[in-house]
mmCIF file of the N, C-alpha and C atoms, coordinates in Angstrom:
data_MODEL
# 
_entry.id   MODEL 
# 
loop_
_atom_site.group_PDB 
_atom_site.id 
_atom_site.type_symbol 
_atom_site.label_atom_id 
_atom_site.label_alt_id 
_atom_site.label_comp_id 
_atom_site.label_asym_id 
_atom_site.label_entity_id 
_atom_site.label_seq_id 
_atom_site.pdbx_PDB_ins_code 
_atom_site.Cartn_x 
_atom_site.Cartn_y 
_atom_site.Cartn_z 
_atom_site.occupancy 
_atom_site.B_iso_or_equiv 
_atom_site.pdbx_formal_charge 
_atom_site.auth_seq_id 
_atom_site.auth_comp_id 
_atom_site.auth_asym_id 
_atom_site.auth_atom_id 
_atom_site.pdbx_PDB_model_num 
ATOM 1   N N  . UNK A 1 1  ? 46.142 -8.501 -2.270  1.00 0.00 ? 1  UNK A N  1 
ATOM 2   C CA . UNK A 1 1  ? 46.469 -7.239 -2.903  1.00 0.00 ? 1  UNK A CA 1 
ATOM 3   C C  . UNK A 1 1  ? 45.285 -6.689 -3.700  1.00 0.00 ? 1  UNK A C  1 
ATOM 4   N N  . UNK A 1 2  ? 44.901 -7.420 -4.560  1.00 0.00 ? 2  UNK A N  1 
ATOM 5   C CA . UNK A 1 2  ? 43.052 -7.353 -5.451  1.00 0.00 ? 2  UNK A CA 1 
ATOM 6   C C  . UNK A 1 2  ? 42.304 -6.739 -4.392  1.00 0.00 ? 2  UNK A C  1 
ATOM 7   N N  . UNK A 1 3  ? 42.401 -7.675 -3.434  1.00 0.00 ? 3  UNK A N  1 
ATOM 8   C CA . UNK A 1 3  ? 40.712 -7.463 -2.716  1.00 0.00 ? 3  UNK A CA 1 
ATOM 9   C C  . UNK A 1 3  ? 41.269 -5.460 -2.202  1.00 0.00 ? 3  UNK A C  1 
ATOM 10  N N  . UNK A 1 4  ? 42.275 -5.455 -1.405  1.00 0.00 ? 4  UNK A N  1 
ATOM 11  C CA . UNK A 1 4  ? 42.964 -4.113 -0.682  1.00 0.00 ? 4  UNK A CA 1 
ATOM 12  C C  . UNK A 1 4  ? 42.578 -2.917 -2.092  1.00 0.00 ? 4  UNK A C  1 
ATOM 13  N N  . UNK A 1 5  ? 42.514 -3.339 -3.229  1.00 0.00 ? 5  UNK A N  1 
ATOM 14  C CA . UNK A 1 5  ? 42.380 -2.048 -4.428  1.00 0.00 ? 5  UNK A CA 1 
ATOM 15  C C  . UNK A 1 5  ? 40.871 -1.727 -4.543  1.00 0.00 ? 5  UNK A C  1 
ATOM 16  N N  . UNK A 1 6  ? 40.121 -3.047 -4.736  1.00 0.00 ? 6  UNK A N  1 
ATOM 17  C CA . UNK A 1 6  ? 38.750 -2.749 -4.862  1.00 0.00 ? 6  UNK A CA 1 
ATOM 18  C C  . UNK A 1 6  ? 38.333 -1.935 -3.399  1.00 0.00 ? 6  UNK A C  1 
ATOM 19  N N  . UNK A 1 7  ? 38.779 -2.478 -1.872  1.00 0.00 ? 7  UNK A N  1 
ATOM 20  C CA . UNK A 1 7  ? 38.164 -1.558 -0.436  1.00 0.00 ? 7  UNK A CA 1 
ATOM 21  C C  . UNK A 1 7  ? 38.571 -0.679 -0.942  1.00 0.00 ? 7  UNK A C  1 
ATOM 22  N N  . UNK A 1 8  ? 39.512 0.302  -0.998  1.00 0.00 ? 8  UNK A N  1 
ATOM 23  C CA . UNK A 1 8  ? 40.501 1.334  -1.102  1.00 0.00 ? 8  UNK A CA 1 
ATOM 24  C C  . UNK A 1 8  ? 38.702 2.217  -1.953  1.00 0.00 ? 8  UNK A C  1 
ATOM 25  N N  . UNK A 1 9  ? 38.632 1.743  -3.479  1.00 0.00 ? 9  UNK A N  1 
ATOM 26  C CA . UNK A 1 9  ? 37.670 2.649  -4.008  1.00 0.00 ? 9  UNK A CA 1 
ATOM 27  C C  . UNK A 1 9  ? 36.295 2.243  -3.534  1.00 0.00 ? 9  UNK A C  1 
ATOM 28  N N  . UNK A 1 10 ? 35.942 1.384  -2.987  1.00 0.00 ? 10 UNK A N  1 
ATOM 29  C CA . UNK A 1 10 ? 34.777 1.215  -2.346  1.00 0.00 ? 10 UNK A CA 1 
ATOM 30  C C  . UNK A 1 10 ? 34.714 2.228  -1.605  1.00 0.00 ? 10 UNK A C  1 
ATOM 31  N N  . UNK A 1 11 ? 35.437 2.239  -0.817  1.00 0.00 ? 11 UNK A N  1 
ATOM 32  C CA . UNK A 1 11 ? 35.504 2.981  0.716   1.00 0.00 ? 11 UNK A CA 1 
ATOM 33  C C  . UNK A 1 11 ? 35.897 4.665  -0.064  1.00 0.00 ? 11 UNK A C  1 
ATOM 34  N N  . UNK A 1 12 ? 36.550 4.972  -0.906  1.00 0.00 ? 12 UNK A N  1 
ATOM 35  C CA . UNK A 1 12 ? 36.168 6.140  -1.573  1.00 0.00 ? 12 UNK A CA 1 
ATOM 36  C C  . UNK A 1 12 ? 35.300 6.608  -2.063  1.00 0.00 ? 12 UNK A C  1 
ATOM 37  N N  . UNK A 1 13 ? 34.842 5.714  -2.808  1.00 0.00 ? 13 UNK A N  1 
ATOM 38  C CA . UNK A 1 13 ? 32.688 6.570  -3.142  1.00 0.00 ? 13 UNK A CA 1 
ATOM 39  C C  . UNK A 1 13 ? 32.074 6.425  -2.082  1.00 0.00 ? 13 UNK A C  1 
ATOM 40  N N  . UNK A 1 14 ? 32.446 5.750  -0.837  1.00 0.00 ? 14 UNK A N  1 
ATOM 41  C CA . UNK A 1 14 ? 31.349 6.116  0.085   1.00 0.00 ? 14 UNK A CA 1 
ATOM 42  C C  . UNK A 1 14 ? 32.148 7.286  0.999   1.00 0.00 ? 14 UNK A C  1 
ATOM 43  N N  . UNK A 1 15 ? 33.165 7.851  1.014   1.00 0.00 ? 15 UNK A N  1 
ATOM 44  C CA . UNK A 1 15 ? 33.648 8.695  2.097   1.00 0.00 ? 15 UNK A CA 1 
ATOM 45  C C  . UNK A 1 15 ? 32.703 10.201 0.737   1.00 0.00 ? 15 UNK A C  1 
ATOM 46  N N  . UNK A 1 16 ? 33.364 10.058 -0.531  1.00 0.00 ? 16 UNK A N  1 
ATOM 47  C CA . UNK A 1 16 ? 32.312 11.424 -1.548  1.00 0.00 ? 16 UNK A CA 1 
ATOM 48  C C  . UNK A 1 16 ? 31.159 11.227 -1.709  1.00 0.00 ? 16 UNK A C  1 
ATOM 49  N N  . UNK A 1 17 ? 30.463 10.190 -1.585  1.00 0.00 ? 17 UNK A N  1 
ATOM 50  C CA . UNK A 1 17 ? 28.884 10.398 -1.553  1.00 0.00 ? 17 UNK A CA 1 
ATOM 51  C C  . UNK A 1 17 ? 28.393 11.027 -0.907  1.00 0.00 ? 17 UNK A C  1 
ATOM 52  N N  . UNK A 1 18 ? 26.888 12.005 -1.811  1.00 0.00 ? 18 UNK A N  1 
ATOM 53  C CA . UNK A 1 18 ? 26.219 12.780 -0.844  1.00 0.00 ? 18 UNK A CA 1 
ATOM 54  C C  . UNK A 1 18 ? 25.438 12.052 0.166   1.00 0.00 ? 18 UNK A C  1 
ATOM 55  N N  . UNK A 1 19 ? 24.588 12.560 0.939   1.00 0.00 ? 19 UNK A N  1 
ATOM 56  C CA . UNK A 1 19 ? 23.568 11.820 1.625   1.00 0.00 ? 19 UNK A CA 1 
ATOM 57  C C  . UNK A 1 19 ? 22.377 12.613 0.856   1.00 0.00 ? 19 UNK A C  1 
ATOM 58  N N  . UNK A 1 20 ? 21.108 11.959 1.250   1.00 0.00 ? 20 UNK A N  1 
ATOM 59  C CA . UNK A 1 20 ? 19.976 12.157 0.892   1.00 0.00 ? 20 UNK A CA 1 
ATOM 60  C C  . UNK A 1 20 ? 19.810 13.419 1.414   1.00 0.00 ? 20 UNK A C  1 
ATOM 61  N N  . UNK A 1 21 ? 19.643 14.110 2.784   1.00 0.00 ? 21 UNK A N  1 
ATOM 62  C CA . UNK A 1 21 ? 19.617 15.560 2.699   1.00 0.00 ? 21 UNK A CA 1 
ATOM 63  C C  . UNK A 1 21 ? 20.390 16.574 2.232   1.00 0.00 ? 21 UNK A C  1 
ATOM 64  N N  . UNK A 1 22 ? 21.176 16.269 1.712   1.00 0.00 ? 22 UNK A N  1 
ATOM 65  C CA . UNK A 1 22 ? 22.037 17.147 0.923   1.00 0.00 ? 22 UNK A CA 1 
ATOM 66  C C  . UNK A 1 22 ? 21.536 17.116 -0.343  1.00 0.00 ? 22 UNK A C  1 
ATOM 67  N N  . UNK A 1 23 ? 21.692 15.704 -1.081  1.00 0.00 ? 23 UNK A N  1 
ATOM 68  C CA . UNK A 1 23 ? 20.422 15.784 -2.662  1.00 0.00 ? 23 UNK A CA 1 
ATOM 69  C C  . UNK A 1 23 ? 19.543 16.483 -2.338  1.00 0.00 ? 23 UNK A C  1 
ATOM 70  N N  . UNK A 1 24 ? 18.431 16.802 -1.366  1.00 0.00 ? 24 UNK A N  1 
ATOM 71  C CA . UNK A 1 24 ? 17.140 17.027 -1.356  1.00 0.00 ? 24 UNK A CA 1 
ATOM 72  C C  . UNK A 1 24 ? 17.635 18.574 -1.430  1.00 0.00 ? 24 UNK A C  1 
ATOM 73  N N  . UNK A 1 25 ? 18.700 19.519 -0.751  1.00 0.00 ? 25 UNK A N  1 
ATOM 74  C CA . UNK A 1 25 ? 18.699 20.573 -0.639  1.00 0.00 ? 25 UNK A CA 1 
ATOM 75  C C  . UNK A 1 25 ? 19.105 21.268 -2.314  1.00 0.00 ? 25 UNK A C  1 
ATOM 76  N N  . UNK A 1 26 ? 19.994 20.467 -2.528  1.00 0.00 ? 26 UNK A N  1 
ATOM 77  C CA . UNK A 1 26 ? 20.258 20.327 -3.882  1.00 0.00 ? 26 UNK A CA 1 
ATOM 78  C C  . UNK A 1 26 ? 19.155 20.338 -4.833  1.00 0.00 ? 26 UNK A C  1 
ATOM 79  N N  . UNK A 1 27 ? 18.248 19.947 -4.870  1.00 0.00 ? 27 UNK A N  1 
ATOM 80  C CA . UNK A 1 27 ? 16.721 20.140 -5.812  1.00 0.00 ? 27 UNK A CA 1 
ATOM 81  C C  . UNK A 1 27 ? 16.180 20.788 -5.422  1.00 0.00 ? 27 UNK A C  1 
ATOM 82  N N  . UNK A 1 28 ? 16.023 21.461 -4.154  1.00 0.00 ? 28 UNK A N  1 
ATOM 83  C CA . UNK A 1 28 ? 14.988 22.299 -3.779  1.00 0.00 ? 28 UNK A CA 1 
ATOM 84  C C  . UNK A 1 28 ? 15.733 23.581 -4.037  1.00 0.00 ? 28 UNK A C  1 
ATOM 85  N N  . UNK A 1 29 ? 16.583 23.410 -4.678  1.00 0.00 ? 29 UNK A N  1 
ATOM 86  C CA . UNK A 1 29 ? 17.555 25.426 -5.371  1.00 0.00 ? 29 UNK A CA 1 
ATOM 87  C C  . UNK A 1 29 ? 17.047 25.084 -6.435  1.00 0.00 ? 29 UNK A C  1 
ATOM 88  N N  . UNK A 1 30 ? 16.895 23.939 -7.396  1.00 0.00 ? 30 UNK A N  1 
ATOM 89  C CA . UNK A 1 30 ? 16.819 24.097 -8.685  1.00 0.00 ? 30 UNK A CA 1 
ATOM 90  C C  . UNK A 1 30 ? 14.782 24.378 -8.620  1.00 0.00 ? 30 UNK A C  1 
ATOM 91  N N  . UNK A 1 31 ? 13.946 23.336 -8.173  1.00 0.00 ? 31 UNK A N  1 
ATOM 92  C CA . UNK A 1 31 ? 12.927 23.615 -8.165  1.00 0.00 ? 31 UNK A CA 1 
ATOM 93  C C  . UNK A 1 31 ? 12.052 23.898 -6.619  1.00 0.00 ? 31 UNK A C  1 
ATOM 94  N N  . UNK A 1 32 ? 11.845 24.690 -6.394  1.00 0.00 ? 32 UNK A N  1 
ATOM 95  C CA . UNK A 1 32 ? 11.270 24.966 -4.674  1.00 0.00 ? 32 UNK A CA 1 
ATOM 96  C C  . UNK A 1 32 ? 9.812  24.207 -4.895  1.00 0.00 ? 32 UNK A C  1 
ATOM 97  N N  . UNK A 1 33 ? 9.829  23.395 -3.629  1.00 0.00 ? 33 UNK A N  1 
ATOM 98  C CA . UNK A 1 33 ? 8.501  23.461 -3.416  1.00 0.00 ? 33 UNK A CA 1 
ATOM 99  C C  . UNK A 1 33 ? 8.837  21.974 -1.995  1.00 0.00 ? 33 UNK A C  1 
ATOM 100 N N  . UNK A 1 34 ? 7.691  21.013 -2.262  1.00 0.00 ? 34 UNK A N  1 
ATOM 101 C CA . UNK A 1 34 ? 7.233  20.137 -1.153  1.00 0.00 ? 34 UNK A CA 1 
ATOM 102 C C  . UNK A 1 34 ? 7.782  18.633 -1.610  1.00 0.00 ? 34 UNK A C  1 
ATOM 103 N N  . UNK A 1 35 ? 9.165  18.240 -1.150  1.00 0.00 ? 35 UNK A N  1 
ATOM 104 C CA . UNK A 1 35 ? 9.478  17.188 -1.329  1.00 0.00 ? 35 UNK A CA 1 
ATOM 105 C C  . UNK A 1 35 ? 8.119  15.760 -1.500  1.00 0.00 ? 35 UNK A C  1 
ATOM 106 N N  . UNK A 1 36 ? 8.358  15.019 -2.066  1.00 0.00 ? 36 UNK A N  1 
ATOM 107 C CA . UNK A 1 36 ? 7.301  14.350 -2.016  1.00 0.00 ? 36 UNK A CA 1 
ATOM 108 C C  . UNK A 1 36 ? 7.743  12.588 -1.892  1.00 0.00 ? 36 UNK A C  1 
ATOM 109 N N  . UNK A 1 37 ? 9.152  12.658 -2.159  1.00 0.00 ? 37 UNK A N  1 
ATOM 110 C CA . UNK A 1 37 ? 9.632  11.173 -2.391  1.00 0.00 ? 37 UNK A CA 1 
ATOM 111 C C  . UNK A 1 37 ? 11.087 11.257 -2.578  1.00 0.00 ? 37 UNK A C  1 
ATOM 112 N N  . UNK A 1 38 ? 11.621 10.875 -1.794  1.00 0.00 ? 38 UNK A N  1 
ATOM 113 C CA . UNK A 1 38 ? 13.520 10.561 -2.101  1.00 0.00 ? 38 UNK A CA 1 
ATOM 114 C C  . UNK A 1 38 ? 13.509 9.012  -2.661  1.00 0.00 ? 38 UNK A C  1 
ATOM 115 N N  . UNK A 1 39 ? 14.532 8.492  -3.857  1.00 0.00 ? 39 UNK A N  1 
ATOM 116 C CA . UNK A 1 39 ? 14.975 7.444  -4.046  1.00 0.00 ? 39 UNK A CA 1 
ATOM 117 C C  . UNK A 1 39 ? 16.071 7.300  -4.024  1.00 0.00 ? 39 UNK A C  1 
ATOM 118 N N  . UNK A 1 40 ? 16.661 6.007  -4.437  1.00 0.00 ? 40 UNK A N  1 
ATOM 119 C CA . UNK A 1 40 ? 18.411 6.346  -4.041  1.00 0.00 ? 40 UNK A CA 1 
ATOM 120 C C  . UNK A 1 40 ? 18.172 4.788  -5.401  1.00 0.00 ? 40 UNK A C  1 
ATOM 121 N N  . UNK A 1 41 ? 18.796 5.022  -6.809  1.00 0.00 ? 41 UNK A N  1 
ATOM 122 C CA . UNK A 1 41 ? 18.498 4.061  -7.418  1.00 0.00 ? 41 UNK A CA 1 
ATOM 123 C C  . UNK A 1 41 ? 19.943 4.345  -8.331  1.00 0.00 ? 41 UNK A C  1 
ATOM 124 N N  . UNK A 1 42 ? 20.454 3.251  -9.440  1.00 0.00 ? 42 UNK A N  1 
ATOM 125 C CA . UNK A 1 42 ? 21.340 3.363  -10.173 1.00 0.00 ? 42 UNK A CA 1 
ATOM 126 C C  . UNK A 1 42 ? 20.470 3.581  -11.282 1.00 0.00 ? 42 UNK A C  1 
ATOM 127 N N  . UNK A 1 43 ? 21.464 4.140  -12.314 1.00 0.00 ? 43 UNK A N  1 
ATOM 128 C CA . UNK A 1 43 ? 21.028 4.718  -13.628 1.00 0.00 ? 43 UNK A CA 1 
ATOM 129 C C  . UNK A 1 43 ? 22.200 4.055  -14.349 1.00 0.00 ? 43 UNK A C  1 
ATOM 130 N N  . UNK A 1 44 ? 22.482 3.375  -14.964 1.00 0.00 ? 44 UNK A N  1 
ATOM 131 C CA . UNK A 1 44 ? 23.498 3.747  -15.976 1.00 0.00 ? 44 UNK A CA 1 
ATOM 132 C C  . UNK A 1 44 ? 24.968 3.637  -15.321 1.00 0.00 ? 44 UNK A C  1 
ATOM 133 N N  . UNK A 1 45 ? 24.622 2.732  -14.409 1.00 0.00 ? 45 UNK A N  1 
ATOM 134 C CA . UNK A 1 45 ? 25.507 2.241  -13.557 1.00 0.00 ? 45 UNK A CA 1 
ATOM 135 C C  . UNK A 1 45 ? 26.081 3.344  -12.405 1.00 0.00 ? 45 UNK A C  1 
ATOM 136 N N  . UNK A 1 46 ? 25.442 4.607  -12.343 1.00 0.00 ? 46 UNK A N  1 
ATOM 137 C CA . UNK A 1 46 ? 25.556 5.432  -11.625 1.00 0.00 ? 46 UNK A CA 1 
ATOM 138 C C  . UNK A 1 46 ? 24.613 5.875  -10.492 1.00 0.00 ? 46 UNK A C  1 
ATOM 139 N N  . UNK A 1 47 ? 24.857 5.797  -9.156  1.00 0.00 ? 47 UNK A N  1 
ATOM 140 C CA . UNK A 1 47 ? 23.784 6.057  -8.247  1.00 0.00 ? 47 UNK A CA 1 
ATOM 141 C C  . UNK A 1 47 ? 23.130 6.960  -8.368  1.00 0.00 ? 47 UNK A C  1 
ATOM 142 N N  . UNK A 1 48 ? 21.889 7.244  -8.214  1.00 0.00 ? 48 UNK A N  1 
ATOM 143 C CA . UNK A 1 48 ? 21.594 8.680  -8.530  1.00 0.00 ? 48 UNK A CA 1 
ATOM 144 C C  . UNK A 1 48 ? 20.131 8.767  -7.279  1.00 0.00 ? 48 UNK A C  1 
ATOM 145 N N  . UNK A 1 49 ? 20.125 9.888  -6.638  1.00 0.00 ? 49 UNK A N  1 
ATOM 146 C CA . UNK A 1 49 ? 18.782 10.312 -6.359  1.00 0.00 ? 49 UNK A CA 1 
ATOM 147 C C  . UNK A 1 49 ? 17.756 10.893 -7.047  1.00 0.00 ? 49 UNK A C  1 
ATOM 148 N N  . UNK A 1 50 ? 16.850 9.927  -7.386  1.00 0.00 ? 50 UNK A N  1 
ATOM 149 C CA . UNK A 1 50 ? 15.454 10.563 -7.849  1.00 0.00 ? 50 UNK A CA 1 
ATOM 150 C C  . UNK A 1 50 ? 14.726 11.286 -6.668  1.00 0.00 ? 50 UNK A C  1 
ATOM 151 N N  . UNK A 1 51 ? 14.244 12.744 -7.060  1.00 0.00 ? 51 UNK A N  1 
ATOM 152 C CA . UNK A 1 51 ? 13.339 13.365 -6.092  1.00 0.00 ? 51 UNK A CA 1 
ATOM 153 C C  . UNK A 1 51 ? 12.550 14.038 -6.418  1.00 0.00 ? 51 UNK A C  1 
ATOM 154 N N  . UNK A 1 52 ? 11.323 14.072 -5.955  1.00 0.00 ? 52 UNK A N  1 
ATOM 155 C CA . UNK A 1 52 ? 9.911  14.419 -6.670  1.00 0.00 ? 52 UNK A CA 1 
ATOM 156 C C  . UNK A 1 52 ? 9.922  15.503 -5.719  1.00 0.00 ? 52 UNK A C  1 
ATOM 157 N N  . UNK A 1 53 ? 9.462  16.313 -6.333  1.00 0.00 ? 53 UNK A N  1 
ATOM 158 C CA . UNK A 1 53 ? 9.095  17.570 -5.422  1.00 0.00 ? 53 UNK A CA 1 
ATOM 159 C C  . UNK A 1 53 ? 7.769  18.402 -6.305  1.00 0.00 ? 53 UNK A C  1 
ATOM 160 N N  . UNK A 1 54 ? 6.482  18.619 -5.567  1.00 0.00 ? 54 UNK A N  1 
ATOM 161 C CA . UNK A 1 54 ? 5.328  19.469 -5.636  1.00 0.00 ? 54 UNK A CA 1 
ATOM 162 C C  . UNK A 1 54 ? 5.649  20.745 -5.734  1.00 0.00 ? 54 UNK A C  1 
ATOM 163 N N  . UNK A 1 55 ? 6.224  21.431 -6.891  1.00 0.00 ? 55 UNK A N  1 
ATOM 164 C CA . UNK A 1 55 ? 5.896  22.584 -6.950  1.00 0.00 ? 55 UNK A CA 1 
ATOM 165 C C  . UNK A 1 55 ? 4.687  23.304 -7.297  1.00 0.00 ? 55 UNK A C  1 
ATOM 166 N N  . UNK A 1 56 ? 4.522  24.652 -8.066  1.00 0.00 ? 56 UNK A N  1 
ATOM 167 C CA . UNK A 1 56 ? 3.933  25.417 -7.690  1.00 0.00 ? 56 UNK A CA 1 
ATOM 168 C C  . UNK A 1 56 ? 3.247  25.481 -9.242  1.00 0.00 ? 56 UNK A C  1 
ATOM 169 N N  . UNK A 1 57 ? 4.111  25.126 -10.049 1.00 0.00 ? 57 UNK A N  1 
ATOM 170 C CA . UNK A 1 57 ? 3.977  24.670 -11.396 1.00 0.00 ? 57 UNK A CA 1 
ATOM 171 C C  . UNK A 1 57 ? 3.531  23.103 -11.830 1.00 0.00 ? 57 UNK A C  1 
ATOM 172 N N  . UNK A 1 58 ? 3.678  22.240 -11.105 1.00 0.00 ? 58 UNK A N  1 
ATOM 173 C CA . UNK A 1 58 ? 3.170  20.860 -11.314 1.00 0.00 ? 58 UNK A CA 1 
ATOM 174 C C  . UNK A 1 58 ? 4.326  20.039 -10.043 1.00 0.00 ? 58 UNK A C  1 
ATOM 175 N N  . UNK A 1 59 ? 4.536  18.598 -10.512 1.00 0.00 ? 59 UNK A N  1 
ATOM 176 C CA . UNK A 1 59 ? 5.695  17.857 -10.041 1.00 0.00 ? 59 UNK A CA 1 
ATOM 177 C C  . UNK A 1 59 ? 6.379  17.658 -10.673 1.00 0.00 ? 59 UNK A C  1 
ATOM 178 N N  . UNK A 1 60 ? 7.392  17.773 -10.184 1.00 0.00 ? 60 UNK A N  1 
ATOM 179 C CA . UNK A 1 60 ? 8.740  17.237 -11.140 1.00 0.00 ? 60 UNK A CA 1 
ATOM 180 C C  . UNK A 1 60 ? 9.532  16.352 -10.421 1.00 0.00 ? 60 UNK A C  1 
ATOM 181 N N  . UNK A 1 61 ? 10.374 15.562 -10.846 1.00 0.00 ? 61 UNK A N  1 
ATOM 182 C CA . UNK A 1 61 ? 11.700 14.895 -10.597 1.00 0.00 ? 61 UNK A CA 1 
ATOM 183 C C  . UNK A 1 61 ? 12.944 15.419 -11.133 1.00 0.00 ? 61 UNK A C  1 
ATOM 184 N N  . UNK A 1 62 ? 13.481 15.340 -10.160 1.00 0.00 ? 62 UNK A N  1 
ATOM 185 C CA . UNK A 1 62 ? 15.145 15.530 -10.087 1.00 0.00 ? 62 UNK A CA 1 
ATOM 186 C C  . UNK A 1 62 ? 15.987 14.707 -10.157 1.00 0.00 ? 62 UNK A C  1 
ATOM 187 N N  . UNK A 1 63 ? 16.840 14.179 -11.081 1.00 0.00 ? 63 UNK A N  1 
ATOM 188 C CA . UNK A 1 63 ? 17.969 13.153 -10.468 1.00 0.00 ? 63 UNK A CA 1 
ATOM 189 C C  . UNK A 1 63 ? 19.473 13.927 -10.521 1.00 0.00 ? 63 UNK A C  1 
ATOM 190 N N  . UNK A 1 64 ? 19.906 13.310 -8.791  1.00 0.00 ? 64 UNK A N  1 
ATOM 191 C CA . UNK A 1 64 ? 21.016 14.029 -9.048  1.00 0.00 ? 64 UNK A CA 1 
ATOM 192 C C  . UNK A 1 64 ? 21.968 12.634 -8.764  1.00 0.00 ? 64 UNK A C  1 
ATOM 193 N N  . UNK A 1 65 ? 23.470 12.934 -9.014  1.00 0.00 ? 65 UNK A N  1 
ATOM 194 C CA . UNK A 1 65 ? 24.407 12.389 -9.171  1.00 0.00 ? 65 UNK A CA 1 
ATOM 195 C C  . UNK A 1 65 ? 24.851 12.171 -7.755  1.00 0.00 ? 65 UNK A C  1 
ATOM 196 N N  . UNK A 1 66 ? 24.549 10.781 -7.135  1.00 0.00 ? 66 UNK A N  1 
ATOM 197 C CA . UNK A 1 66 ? 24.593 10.854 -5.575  1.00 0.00 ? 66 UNK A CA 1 
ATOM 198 C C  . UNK A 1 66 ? 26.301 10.223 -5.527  1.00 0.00 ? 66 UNK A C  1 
ATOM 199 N N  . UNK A 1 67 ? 27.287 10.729 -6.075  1.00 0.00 ? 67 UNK A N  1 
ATOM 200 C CA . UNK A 1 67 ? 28.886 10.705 -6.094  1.00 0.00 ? 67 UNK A CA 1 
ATOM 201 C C  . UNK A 1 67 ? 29.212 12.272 -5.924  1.00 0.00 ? 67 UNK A C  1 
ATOM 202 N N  . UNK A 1 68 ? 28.645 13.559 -6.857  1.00 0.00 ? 68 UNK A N  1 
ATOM 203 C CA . UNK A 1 68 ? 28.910 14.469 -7.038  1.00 0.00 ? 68 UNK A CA 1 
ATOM 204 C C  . UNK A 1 68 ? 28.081 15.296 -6.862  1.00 0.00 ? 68 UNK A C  1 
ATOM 205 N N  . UNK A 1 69 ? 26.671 15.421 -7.237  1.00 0.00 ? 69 UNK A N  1 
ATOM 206 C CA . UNK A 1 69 ? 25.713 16.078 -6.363  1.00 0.00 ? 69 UNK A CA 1 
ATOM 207 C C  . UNK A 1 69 ? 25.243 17.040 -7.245  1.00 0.00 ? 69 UNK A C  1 
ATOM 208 N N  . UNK A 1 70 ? 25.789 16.406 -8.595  1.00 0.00 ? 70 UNK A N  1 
ATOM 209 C CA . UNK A 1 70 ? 25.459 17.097 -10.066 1.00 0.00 ? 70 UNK A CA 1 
ATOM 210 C C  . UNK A 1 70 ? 23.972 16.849 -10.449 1.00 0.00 ? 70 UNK A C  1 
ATOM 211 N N  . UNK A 1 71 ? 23.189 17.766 -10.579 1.00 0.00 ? 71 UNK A N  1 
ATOM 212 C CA . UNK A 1 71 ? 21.691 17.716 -11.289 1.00 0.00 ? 71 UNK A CA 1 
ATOM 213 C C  . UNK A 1 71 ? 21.928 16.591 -12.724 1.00 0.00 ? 71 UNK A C  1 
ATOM 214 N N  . UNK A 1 72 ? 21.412 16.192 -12.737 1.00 0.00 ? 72 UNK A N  1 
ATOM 215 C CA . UNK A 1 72 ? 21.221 14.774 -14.119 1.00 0.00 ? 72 UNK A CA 1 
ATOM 216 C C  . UNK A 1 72 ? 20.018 14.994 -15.083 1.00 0.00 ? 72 UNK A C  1 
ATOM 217 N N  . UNK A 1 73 ? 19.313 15.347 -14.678 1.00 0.00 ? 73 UNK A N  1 
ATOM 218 C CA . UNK A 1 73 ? 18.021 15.671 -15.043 1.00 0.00 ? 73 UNK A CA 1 
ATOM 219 C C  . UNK A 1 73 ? 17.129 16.502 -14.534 1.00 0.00 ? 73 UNK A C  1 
ATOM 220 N N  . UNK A 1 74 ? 16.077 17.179 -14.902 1.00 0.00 ? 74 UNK A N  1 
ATOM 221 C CA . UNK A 1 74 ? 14.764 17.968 -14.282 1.00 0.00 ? 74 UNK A CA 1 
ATOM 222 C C  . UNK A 1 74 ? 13.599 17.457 -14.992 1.00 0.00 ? 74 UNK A C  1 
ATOM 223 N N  . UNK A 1 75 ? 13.085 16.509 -14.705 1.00 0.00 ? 75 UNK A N  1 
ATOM 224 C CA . UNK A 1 75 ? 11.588 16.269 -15.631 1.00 0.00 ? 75 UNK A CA 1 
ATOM 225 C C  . UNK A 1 75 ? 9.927  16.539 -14.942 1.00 0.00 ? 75 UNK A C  1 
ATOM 226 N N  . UNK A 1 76 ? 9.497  17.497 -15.653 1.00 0.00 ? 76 UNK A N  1 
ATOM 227 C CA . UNK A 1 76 ? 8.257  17.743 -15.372 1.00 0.00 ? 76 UNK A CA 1 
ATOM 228 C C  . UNK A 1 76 ? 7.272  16.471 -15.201 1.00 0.00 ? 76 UNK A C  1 
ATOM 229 N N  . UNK A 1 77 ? 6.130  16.053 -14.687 1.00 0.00 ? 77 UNK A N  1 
ATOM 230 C CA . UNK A 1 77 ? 5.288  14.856 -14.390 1.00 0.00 ? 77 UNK A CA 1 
ATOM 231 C C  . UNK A 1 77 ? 3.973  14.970 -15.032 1.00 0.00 ? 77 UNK A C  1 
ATOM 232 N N  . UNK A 1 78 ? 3.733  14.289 -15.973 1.00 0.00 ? 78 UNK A N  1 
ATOM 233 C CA . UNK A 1 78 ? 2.697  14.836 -16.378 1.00 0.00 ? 78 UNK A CA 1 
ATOM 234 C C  . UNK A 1 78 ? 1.394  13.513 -16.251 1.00 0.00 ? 78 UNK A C  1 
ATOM 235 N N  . UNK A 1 79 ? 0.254  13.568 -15.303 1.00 0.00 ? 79 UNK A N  1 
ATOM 236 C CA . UNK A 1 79 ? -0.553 12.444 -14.825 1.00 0.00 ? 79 UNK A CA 1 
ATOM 237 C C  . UNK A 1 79 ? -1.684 12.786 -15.525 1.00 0.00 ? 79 UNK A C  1 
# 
């Protein structure tokens, strides 16, 4: 009965998870430019895509919420 509750929501964050081209389209509305790197990492116990993208203004990273597809962050890169 345990194990049947945990598949049940397993198998639910993976039927609402985004995929990686969908994150990527998802950052490229907030900042346009030249993808440079997809990650797929947890934060805070939450999956999230980090994505670097070359804009026009510098690089930045994006993390979005790879459950919901919610922006998390925008951080400029400064090297």
């Amino acid at each position: 009965m345990v194990d049947n509750y945990y598949n049940s929501w397993d198998n639910y964050w993976r039927i609402h998870q985004i995929n990686g081209a969908e994150a990527i389209q998802i950052a490229l509305r907030y900042v346009p430019g030249e993808v440079l790197k997809v990650e797929l990492d947890t934060e805070h116990g939450i999956l999230v895509y980090e994505i670097t993208i070359r804009a026009s203004t510098g690089v930045y990273e994006v993390k979005i919420d790879a459950n919901t597809g919610e922006i998390l962050e925008i951080e400029r890169e400064f090297d």
